[in-house]
C-alpha positions in Angstrom: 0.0 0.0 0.0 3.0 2.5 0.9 4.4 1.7 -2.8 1.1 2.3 -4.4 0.8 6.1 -2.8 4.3 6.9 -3.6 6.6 6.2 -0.4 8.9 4.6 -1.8 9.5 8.0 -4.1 9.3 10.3 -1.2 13.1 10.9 -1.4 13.0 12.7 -4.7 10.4 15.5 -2.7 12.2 18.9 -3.1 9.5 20.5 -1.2 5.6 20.9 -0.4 3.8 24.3 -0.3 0.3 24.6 0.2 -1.4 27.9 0.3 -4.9 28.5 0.9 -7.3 31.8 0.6 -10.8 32.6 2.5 -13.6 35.3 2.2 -16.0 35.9 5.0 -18.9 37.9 3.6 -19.3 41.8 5.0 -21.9 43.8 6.8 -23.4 45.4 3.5 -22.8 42.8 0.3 -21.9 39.6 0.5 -18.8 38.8 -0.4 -18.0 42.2 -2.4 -15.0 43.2 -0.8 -17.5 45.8 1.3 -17.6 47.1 4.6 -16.8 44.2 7.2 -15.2 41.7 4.5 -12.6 39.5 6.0 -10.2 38.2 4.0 -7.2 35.0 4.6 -4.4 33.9 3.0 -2.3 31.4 4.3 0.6 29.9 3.1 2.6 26.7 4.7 6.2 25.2 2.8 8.2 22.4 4.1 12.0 22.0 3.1 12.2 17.7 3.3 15.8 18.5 3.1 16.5 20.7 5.4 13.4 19.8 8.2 12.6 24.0 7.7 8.9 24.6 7.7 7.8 28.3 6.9 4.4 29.8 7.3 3.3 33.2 6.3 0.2 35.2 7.0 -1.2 38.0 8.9 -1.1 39.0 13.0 -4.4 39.9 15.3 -3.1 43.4 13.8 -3.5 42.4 9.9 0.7 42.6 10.0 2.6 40.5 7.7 3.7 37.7 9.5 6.4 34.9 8.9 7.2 31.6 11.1 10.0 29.3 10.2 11.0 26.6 12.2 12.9 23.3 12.3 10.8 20.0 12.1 13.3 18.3 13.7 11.9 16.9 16.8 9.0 14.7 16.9 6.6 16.7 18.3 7.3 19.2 15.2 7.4 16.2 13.0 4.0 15.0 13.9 2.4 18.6 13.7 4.0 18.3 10.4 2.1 15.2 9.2 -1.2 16.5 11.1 -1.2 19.7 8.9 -0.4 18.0 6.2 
């Protein structure tokens, strides 16, 4: 079963990003970019190489905000899998 989804290739993984975007509709027009529209973009990369994971978004503030880590232990590790 590991063979058949790919395991066995997982050493030739450069890297995984995954990036998602959400729109929560505002006080006037639904989802017009109006008054009270909240908008999310997330972005997540893991380095297989290296163990670095990076994630980028936005604070409680609407800041610009970058995390990067090593997913060398195995707490990260699990997180890892768990997100992904």
């Amino acid at each position: 079963m590991a063979k058949t989804c790919g395991l066995d290739s997982f050493g030739q993984i450069e890297g995984i990003r995954y990036t998602w975007n959400a729109e929560f509709a505002g006080n006037v027009k639904p989802f017009d970019g109006g008054p009270g529209t909240i908008k999310i973009t997330r972005t997540w990369e893991w380095d297989p190489k290296t163990g670095t994971v990076s994630h980028e978004g936005k604070d409680k503030e609407g800041k610009p905000l970058k995390v990067t880590y090593q997913a060398r232990s195995s707490a990260a590790k699990a997180m890892l899998w768990a997100i992904a």
